[in-house]
C-alpha positions in Angstrom: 59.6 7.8 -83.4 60.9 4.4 -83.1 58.4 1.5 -83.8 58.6 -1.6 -82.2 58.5 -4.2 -84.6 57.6 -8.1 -83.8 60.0 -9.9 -86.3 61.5 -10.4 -89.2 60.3 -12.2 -92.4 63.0 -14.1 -92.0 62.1 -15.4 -88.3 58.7 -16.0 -89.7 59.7 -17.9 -92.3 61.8 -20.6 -90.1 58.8 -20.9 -87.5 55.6 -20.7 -89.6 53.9 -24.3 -89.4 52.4 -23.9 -93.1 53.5 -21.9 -96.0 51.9 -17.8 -96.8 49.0 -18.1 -98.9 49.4 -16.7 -102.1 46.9 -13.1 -100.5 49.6 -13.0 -98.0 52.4 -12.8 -100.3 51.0 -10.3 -102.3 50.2 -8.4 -99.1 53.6 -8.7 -98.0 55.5 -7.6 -101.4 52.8 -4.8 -102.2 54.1 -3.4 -99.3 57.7 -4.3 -99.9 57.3 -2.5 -103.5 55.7 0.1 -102.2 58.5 0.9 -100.2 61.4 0.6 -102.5 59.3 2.9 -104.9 59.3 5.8 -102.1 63.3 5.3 -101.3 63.9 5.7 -104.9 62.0 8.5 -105.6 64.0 9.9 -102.9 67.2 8.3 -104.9 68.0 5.8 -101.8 69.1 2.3 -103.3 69.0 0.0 -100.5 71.5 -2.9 -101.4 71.2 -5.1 -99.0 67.3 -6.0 -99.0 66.8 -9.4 -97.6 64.3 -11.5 -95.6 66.3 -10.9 -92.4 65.6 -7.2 -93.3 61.9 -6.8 -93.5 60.6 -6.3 -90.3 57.2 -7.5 -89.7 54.3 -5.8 -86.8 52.0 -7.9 -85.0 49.3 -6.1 -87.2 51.1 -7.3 -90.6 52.8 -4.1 -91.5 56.1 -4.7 -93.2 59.2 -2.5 -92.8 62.4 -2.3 -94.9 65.1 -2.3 -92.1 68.8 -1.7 -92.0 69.7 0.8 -94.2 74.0 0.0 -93.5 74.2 -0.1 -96.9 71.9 2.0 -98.6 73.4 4.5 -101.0 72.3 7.7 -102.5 72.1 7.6 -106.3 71.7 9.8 -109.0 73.3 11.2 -112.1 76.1 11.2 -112.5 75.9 7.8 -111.6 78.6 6.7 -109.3 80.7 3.4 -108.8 79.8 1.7 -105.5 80.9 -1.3 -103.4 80.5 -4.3 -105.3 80.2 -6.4 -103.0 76.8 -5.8 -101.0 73.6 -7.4 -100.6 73.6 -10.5 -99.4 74.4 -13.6 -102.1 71.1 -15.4 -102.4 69.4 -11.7 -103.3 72.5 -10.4 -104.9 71.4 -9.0 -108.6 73.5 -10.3 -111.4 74.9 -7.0 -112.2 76.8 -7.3 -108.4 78.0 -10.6 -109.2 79.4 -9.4 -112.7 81.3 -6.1 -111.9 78.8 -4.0 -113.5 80.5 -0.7 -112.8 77.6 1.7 -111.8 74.2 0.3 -109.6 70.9 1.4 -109.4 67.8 0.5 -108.2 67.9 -2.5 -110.5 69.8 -4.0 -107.2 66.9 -3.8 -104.9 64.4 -5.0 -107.9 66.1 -8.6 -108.1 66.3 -8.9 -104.5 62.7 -8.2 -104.3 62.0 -10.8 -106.8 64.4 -13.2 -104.6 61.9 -12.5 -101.8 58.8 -13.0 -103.7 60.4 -16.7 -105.2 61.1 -17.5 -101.6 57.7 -15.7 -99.4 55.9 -18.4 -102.4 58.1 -21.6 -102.6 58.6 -20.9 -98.5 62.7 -21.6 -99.3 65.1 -19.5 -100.6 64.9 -19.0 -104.3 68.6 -18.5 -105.4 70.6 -20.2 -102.1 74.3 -19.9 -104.0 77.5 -21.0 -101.5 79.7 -18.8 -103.9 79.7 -16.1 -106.5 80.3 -18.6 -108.6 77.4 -20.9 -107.7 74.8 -17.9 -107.0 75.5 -16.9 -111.3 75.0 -20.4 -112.1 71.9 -20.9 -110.1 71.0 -17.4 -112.1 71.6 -19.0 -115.6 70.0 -22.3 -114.8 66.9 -20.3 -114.1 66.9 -17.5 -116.2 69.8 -18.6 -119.1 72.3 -17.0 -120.3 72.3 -13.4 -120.6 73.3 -11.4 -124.0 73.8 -8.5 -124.9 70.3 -8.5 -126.4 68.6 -8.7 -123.6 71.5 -6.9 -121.5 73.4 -4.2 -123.3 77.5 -4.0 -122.6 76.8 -7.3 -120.5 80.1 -8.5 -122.9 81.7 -6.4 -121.3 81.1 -7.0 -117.9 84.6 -7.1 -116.0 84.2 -10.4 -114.3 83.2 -11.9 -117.4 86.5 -13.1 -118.1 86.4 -14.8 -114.5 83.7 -16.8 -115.4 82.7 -19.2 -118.2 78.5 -19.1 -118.3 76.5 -21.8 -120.0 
């Protein structure tokens, strides 16, 4: 059965008179997490988690919505679409080529949420690709392949020049 649901984060966001309080947020992304860890135990990778797509009930229950493009995954691992989840939330991985996803995609968007649910703006508000992975650096640095292994690799890599 379908449940009606009052609005989205994002919705809530643009009309709220004062910021969540940090009980709310962690309300709001337990439930969020929660979520993501039942789709991918069920090997569902969402792509395209957002603000706009967690729906909210009058009694504060929060919903992952829109599941356009949500993806099985598994092994073998298969390419997908790179181009998917909206840019603020998009994970690095997207924005470099990576050639397989996983559920690492719906992790950084997550964290995208949680910077924005606390700072009550969005955390990583790129205009570009090439913006969004320099927002990505100025916050995080530089990745290596230390820290990311085959991230020299990376395709796109040779479209950009990081800091």
């Amino acid at each position: 059965a379908m449940e009606y649901c009052e609005q989205d984060l994002a919705s809530l966001l643009d009309n709220m008179q004062a910021p969540f309080t940090e009980s709310q947020v962690k309300c709001i992304m337990l439930q969020v997490l929660r979520g993501l860890r039942y789709l991918h135990h069920n090997f569902v990778v969402h792509r395209d988690l957002k603000v706009s797509n967690l729906l909210m009930t009058d009694k504060g229950c929060v919903k992952i919505a829109d599941f356009g493009l949500a993806r099985w995954f598994g092994v073998p691992l298969k390419p997908m679409t790179p181009h998917v989840v909206t840019l603020w939330y998009r994970a690095p991985e997207l924005l470099l080529q990576a050639p397989t996803q996983t559920t690492s995609v719906d992790m950084w968007a997550a964290g995208c949420i949680l910077g924005e649910l606390l700072g009550h703006k969005p955390l990583l508000p790129g205009r570009s690709e090439i913006q969004q992975l320099e927002l990505i650096v100025d916050l995080l640095g530089t990745p290596s392949d230390a820290i990311w292994p085959g991230f020299s690799e990376l395709p796109a890599l040779q479209n950009y020049s990081l800091k």
